[in-house]
N, C-alpha and C positions, 0 to 999 in steps of 0.2 A: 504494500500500500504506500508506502513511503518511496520508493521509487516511483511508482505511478506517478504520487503528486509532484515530486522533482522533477520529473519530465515535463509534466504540464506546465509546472513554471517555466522551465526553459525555452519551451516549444507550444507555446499556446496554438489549441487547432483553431485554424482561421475560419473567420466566421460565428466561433460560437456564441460570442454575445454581440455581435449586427445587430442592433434595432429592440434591443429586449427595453428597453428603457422606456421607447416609445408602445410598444405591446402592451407595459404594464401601464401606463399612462392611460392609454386607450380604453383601455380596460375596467380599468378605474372610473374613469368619466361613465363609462358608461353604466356601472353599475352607480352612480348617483343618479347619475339620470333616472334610472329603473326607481330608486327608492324615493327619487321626488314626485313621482307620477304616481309611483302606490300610495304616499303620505295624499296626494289630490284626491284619490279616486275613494281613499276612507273616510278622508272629513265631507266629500259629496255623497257616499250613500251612507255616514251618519246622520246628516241633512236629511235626507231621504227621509228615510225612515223613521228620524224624530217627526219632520215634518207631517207623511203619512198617518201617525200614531195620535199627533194632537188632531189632525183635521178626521180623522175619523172618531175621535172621542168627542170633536164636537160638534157632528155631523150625525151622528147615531147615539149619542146619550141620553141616558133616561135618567132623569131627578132622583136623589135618592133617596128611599124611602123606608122610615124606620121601620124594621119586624115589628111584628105584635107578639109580646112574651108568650108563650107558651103554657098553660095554664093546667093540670088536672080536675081545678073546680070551676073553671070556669063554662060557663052555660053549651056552649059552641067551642069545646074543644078538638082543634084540627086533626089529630091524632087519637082520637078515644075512639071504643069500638063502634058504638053509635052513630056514632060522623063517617066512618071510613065502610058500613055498612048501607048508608043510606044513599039512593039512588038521586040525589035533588041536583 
């Protein structure tokens, strides 16, 4: 191994680093590029879909409306056998 690398010193093979500088530059840019277009394309369909989410909640909402407690003495109980057998 140690000769290997002394060789290589002496006698670098021609061409091997031609242009890597530039590759990696390129390379580079481009993968910002990539990751500034995905940062766009997340904060537009978080948009989206906030947007979608209020405009259907205020497009399709119903008032809210307190339950009526649940009672076992009470006259019209929703759940007793007599309510859940009657046909009205």
């Amino acid at each position: 191994m140690d000769n290997l690398l002394m060789q290589l010193k002496r006698n670098p093979p021609a061409g091997l680093l031609d242009g890597l500088d530039d590759r990696v530059l390129m390379t580079l840019g481009i993968r910002q590029r990539e990751a500034r277009e995905s940062r766009k394309f997340m904060a537009l369909a978080a948009c989206v879909s906030l947007g979608g989410g209020a405009f259907a909640g205020i497009a399709m909402g119903e008032p809210a409306v307190a339950a009526q407690p649940l009672s076992p003495f009470a006259p019209t109980a929703m759940l007793s056998p007599s309510s859940l057998l009657d046909a009205r």
